[in-house]
C-alpha positions as CSV (number, residue, x, y, z in Angstrom):
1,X,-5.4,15.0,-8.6
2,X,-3.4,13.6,-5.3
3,X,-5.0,13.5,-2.1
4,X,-4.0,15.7,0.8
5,X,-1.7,14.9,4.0
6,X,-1.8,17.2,7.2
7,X,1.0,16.9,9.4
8,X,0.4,16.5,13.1
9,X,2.6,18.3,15.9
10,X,2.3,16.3,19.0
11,X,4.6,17.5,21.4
12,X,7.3,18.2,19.4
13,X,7.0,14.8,17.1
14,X,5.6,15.0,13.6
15,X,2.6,12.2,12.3
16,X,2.0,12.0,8.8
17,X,-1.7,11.5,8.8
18,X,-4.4,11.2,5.8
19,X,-6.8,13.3,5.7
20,X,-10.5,11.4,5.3
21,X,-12.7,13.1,2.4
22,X,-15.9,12.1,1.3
23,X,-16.8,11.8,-2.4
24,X,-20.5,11.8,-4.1
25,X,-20.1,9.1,-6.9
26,X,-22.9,8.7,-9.9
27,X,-22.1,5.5,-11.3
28,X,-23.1,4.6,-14.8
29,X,-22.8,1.1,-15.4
30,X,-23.0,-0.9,-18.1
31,X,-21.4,1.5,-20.4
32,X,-19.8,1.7,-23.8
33,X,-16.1,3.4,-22.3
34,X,-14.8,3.7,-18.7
35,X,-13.8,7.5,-17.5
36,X,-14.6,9.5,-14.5
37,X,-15.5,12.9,-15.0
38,X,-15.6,15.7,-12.1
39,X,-18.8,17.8,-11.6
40,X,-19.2,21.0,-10.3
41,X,-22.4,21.0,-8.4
42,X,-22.8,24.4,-6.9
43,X,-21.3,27.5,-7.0
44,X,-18.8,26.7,-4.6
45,X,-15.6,25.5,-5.9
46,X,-15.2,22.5,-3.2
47,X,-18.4,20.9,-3.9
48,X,-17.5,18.5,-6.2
49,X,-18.9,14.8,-7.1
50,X,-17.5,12.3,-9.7
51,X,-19.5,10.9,-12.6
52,X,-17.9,7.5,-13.0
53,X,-18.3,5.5,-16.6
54,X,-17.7,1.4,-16.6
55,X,-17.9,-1.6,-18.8
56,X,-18.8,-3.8,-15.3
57,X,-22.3,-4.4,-15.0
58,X,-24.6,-3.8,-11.5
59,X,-24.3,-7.3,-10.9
60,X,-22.9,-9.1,-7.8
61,X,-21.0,-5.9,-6.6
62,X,-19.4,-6.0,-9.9
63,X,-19.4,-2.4,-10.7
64,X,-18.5,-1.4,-7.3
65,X,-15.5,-3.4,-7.4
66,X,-14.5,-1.0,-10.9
67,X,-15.4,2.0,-9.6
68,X,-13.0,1.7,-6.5
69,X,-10.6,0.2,-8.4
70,X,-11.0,3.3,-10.9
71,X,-11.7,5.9,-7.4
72,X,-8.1,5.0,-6.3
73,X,-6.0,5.1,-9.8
74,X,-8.0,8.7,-9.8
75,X,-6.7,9.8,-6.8
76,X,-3.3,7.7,-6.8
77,X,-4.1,6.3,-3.2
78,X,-4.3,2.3,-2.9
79,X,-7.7,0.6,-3.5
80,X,-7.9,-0.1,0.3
81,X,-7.6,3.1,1.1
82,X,-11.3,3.4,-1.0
83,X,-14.2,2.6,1.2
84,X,-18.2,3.0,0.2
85,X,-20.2,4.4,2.8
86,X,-23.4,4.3,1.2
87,X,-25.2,3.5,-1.9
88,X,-24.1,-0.5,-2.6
89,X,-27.3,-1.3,-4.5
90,X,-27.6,2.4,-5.8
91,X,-26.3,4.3,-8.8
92,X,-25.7,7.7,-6.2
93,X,-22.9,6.4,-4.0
94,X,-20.2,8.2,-1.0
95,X,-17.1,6.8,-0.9
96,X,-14.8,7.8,1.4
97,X,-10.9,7.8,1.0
């Protein structure tokens, strides 16, 4: 899956510009094998949230480190492109990208 670019007109100029998208994240960590599966959770085909498997433990930001490590090889954007909104001490996290 790549992530989306809008182009821009601005008086006759075009600006390559990401587009921000916000991603529900249940982290399990502490696991036996690292994978990231996508959930559908309603019946709408655009709500989405990832179920993300890792070996890194909840310790000392640990697993987040994985997970956005894992978040951006997933979407094939740089890790500092990954940012977590909410959830650092939680296993139900938003990242943004």
């Amino acid at each position: 899956m790549t992530l989306f670019k809008a182009l821009i007109v601005s008086e006759g100029l075009f600006h390559d510009k990401m587009i921000i998208m916000k991603i529900n994240v249940v982290v399990k960590p502490g696991s036996s094998r690292e994978e990231i599966e996508e959930v559908l959770v309603s019946d709408s085909e655009h709500e989405r949230e990832l179920t993300i498997w890792t070996h890194a433990r909840a310790h000392d930001g640990e697993a987040n480190k994985k997970v956005i490590e894992m978040i951006a090889d997933y979407y094939d954007v740089p890790k500092t492109s990954v940012r977590l909104v909410r959830g650092a001490n939680s296993r139900v996290k938003v990242f943004e990208i």
